[in-house]
Wavefront OBJ file of the C-alpha trace (Angstrom):
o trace
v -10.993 5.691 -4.442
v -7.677 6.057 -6.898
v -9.716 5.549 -9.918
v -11.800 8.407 -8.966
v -8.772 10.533 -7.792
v -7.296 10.046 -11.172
v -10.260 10.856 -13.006
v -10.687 14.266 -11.320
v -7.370 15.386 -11.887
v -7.523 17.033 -15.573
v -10.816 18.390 -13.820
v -8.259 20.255 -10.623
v -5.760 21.388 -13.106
v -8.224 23.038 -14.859
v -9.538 24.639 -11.713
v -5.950 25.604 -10.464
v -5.348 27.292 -13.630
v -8.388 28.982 -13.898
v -8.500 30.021 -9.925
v -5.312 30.081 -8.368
v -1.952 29.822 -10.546
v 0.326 32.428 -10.046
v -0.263 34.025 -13.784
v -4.257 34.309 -12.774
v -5.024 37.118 -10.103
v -8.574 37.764 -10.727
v -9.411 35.083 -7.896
v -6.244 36.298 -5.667
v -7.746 36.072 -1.406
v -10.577 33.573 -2.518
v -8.906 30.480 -2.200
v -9.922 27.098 -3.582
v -12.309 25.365 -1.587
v -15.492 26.753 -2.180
v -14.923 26.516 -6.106
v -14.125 23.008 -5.330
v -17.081 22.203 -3.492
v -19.454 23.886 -6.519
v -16.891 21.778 -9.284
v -17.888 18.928 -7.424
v -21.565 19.500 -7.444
v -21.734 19.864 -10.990
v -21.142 17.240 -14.146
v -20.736 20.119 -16.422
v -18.158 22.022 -14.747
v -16.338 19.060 -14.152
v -16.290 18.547 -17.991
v -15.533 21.914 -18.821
v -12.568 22.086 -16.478
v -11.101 18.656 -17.681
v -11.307 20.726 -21.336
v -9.722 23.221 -20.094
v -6.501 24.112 -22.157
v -7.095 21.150 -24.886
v -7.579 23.587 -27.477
v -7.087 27.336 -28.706
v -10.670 27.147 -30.089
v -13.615 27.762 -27.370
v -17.228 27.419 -28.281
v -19.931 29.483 -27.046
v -21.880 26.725 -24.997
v -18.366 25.979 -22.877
v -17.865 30.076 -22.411
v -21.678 29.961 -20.838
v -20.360 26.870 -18.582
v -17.548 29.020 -17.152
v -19.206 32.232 -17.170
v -22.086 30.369 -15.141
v -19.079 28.799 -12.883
v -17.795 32.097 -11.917
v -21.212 34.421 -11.630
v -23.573 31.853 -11.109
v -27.215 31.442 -11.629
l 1 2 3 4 5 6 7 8 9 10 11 12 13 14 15 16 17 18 19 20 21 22 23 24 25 26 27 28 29 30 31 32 33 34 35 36 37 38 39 40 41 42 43 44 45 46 47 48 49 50 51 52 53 54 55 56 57 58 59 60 61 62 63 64 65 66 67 68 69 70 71 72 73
C-alpha cells in the first residue's frame, strides 16, 4: 500500500493544483472527491496530472486529456 501511495502523489498534486489551491477558483464549492474518484478511474488522467507543472510547453494531445477531465465525454 506505500508504494502505491507514493506513486499517486505527483498524480494529487497535480489535481490539488488544478482543482482546489487557493490561486485556482474556477472549481471553488466542488470539492475534491468526485475528481478523485474519476482520476482514479482513468490511466490517462493519472498521467496527465503527474505531468502536470513539469514543463512550460503543453502539447495538444495532453490539453484534450484535461479538457476531457473537466467536461467530459
Amino acid at each position: 500500500m506505500p508504494e502505491m501511495a507514493e506513486s499517486l502523489r505527483p498524480v494529487l498534486l497535480g489535481l490539488h493544483a488544478f482543482t482546489g489551491c487557493d490561486s485556482t477558483s474556477a472549481f471553488r464549492g466542488k470539492g475534491e472527491v468526485i475528481p478523485i474518484r474519476i482520476l482514479l478511474k482513468s490511466e490517462k488522467f493519472k498521467k496527465a496530472f503527474s505531468l502536470l507543472g513539469s514543463s512550460w510547453k503543453v502539447n495538444d494531445s495532453f490539453l484534450e486529456v484535461m479538457e476531457l477531465f473537466v467536461c467530459g465525454p
